[in-house]
KEKOL-882528 format. One record per residue (C-alpha): residue in three letters; y, x, z. Coordinates in Angstrom, 3 decimals. Layout:
PT ALA Y X Z
...
END
This chain:
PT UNK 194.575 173.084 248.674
PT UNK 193.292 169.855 249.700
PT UNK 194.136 166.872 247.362
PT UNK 196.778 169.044 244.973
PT UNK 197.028 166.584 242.064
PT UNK 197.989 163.738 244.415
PT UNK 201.949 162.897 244.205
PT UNK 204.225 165.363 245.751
PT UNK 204.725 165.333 249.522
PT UNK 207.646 164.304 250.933
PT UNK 209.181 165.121 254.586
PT UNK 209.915 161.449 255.883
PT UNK 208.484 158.462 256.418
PT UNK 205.619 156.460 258.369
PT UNK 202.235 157.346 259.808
PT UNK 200.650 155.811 256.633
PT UNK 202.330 158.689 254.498
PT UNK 201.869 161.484 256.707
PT UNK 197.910 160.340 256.074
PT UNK 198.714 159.681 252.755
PT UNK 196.742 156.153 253.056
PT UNK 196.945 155.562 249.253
PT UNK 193.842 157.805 248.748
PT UNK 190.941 156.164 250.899
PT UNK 190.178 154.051 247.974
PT UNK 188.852 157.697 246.273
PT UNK 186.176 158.162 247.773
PT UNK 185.569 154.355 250.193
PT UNK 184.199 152.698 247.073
PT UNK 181.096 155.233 247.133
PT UNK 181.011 154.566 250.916
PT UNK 180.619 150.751 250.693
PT UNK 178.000 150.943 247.711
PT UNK 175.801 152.638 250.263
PT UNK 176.332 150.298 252.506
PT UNK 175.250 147.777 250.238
PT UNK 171.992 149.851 249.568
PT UNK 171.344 150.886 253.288
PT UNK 171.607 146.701 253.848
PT UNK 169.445 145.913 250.952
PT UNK 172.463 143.469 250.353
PT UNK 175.026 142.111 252.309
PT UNK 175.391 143.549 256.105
PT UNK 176.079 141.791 259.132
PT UNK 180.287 141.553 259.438
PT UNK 180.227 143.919 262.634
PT UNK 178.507 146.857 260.828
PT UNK 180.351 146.309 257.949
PT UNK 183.654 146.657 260.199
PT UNK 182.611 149.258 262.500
PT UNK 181.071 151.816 258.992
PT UNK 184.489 150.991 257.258
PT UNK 186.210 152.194 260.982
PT UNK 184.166 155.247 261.392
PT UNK 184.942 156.239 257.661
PT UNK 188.679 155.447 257.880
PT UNK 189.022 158.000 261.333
PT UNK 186.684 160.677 260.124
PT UNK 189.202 160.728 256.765
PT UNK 192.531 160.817 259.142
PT UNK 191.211 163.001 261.594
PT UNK 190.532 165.496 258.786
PT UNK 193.409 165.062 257.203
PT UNK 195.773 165.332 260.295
PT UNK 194.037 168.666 261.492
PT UNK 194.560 169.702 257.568
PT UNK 198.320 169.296 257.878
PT UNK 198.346 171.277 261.248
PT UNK 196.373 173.931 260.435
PT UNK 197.661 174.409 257.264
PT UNK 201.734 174.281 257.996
PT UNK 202.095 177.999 257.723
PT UNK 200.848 178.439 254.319
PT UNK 202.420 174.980 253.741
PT UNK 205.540 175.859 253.915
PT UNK 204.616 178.730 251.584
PT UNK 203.307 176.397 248.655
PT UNK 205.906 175.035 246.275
PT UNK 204.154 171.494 246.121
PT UNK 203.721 171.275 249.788
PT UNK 207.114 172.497 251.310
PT UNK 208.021 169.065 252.045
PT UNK 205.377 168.067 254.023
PT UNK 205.987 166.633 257.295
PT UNK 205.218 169.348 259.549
PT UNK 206.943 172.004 257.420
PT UNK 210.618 169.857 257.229
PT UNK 209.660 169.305 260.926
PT UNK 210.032 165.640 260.244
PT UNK 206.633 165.591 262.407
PT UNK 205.367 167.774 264.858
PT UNK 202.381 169.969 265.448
PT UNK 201.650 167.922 268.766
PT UNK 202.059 164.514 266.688
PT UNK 199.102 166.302 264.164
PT UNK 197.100 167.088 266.869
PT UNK 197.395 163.997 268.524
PT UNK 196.457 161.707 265.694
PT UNK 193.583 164.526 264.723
PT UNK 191.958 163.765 268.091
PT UNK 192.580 159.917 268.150
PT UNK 191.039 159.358 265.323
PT UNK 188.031 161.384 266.465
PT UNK 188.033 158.880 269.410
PT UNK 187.651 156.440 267.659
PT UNK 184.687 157.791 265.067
PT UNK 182.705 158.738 268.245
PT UNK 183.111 154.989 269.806
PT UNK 182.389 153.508 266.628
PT UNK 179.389 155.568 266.245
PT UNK 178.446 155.033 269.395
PT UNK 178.430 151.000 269.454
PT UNK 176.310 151.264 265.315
PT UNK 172.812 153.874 267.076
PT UNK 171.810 156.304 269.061
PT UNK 171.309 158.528 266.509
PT UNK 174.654 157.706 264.790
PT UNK 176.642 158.657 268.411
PT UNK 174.866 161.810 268.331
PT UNK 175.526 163.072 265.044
PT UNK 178.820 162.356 265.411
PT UNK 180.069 165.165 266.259
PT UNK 178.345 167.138 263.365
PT UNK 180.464 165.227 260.963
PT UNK 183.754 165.767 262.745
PT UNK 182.561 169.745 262.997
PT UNK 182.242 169.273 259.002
PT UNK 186.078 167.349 258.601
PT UNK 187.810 169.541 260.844
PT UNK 185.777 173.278 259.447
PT UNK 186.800 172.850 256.030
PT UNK 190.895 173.466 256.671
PT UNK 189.652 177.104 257.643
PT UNK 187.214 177.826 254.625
PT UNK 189.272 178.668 252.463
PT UNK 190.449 181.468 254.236
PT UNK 187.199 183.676 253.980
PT UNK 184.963 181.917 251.004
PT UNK 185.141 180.772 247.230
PT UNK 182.755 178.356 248.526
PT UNK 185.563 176.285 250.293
PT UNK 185.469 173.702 247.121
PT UNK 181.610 173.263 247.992
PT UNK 182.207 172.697 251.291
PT UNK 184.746 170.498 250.415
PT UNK 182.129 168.685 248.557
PT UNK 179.851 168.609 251.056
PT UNK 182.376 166.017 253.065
PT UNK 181.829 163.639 250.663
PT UNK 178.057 164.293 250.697
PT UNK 177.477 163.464 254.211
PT UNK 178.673 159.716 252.839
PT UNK 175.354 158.288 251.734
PT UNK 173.237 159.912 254.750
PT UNK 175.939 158.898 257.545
PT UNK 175.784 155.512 256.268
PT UNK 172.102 155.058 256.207
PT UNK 171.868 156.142 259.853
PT UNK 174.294 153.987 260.503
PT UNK 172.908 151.081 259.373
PT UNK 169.422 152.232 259.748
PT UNK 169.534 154.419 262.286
PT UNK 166.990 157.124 260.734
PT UNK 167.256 159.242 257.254
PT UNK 164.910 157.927 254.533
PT UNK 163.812 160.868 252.310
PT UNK 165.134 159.785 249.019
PT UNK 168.455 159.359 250.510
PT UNK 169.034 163.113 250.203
PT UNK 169.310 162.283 246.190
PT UNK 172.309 160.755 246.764
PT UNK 173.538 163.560 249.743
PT UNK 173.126 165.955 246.362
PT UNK 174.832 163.657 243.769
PT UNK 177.995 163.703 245.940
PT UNK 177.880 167.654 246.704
PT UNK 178.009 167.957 243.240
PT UNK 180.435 165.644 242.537
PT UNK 182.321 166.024 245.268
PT UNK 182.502 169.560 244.160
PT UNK 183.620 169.199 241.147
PT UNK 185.934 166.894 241.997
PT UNK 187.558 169.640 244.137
PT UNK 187.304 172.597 241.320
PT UNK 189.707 170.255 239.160
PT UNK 192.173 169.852 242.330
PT UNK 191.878 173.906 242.956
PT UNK 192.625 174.324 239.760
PT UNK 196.250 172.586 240.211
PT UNK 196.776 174.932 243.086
PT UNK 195.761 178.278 241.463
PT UNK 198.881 180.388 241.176
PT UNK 199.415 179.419 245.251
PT UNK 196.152 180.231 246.136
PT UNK 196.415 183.688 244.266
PT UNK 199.528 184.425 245.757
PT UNK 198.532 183.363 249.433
PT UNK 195.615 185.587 249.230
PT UNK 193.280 181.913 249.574
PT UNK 190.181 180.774 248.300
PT UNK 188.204 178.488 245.582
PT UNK 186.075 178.588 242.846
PT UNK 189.312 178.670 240.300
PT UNK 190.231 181.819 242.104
PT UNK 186.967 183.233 241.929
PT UNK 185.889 182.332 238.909
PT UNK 188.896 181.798 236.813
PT UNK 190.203 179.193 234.569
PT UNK 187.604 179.071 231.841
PT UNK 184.390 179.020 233.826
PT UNK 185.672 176.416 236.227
PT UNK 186.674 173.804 233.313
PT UNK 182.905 174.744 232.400
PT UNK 181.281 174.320 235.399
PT UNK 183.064 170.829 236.106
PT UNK 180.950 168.519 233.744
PT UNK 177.757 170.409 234.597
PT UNK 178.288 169.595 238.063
PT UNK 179.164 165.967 236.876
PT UNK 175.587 166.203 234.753
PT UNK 174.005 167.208 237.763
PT UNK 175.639 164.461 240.268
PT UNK 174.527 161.449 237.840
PT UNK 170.913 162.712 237.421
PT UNK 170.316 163.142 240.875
PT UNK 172.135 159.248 241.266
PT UNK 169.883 158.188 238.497
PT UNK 167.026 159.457 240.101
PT UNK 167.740 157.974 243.773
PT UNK 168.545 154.548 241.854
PT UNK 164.982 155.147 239.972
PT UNK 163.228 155.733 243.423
PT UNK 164.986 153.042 245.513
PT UNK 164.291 150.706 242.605
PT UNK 167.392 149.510 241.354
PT UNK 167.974 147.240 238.238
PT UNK 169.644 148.137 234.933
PT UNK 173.721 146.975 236.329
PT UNK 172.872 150.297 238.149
PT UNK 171.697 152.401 235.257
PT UNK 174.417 150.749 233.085
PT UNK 177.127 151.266 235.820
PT UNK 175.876 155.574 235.619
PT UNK 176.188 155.217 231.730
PT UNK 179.877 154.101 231.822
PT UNK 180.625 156.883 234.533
PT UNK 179.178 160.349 232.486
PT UNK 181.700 158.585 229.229
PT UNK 184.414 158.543 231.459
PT UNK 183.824 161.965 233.227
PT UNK 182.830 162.988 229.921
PT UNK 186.774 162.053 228.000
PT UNK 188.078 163.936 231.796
PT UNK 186.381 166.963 231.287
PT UNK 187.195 167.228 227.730
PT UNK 190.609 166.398 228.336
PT UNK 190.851 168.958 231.582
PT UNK 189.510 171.908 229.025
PT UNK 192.466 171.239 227.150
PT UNK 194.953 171.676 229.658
PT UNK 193.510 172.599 232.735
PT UNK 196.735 172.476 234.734
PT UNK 196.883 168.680 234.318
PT UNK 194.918 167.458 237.116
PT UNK 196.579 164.191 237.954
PT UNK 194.547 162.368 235.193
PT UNK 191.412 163.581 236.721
PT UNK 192.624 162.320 239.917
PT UNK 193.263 158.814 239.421
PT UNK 190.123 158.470 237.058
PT UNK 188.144 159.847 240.593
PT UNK 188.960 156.281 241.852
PT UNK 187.634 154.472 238.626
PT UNK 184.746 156.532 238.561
PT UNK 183.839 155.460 242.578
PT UNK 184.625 151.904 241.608
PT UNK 182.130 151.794 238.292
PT UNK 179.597 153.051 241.199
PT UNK 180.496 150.165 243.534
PT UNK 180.746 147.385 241.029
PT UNK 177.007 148.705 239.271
PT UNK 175.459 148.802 242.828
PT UNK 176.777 145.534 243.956
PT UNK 175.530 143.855 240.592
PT UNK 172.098 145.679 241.243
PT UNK 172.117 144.242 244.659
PT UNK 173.260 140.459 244.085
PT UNK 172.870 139.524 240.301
PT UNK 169.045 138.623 239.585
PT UNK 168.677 140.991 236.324
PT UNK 165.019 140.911 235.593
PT UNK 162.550 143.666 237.111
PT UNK 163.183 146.673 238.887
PT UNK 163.348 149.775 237.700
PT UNK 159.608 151.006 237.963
PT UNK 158.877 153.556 240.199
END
């Protein structure tokens, strides 16, 4: 159920397939606009590196203990037959293996960023590796998907910070919503599976019409909770501009998704111009002299 609009899986090839490397750039652009926040402007090189490290392993070691414990119903699904572990062009073992070395290397980058950073650690690896099992016992498996991209703006303001400021939870709320969303439109692609394999989602539980419904709510939600934490961290109008061009862009998605709700590649690709209109707002807030600040 995870990612079901991205292309269909095939059996062979590299590592870089198997973690299906094409799709960091969904959700990394949110994930370096932080970082640019957290900074107030440009980082030192080694925090940049070690945040972009920690994000790239948490992502693979989630998605490599997705494929294993997944295979079964897998090899079940239509779309996913062809997936490495089901042809058994990759093992269980090799899953496993890269699941935990990636974790390795999370924990040692959070380790050499804080204190508090090391310890939390493994909270968000509990979060990346819990999710392949939700969907087994709750509807609320697209939330929790969500909630994996929420823990993006808080891990990377202890990382560079090393504390939690308030406000910051804002932005841990815009991305639950979004992130949510973002995952209702994917569950929706998988919907007849999911029915059939006796799995969960909010499509399943819900149905067809309420989920296209619920998406751009939880879009309006996301950007009001972003405008707000760019109103309270002060951020210039780029920002507020950058939030503007998002909601028409989610807004043509969602109107195009009610029309044919089993097309959810579109919505897909547009997640990744939708993360980089975020980036490209916050970096002009950040480095572009644009008059005042937003008042708070």
């Amino acid at each position: 159920m995870t990612a079901p609009s991205a292309p269909p899986a095939t059996g062979g090839g590299g590592i870089g397939r198997f973690l299906e490397l094409q799709n960091l750039g969904l959700n990394l652009p949110f994930a370096l606009a932080f970082l640019l926040l957290a900074a107030h402007g440009l980082p030192s090189g080694w925090t940049v590196v070690l945040i972009v490290v920690a994000f790239v392993a948490a992502r693979n070691a989630g998605h490599s203990f997705n494929r294993f414990a997944d295979r079964a119903l897998d090899a079940r699904n239509p779309r996913t037959r062809n997936r490495a572990l089901v042809t058994g062009a990759r093992s269980a073992r090799f899953a496993l293996a890269l699941a935990a070395g990636n974790a390795a290397v999370l924990v040692v980058a959070a380790y050499l960023l804080n204190p508090l950073a090391f310890v939390l650690a493994p909270v968000a690896l509990a979060i990346v590796f819990g999710y392949s099992y939700t969907k087994r016992v709750t509807s609320f498996t697209t939330a929790f998907l969500g909630l994996v991209e929420a823990v993006t703006p808080a891990a990377v303001y202890i990382a560079v910070e090393g504390s939690l400021p308030p406000f910051v939870l804002l932005a841990v709320g815009a991305l639950l919503a979004w992130g949510t969303a973002f995952e209702t439109i994917h569950s929706l692609g998988d919907l007849e599976s999911d029915q059939a394999l006796g799995l969960h989602s909010l499509p399943v539980r819900l149905g067809v019409r309420r989920s296209v419904r619920l998406v751009p709510l939880l879009h309006g939600v996301a950007l009001g909770l972003l405008g707000l934490f760019g109103w309270v961290a002060g951020l210039t109008l780029p920002y507020f501009l950058a939030l503007g061009a998002m909601a028409v862009l989610a807004g043509v998605t969602d109107w195009q998704l009610a029309g044919a709700p089993e097309s959810t590649r579109v919505p897909f690709e547009r997640h990744f111009a939708l993360s980089l209109l975020y980036l490209a707002g916050t970096a002009l807030a950040c480095f572009v002299p644009f008059g005042p600040t937003i008042p708070v």
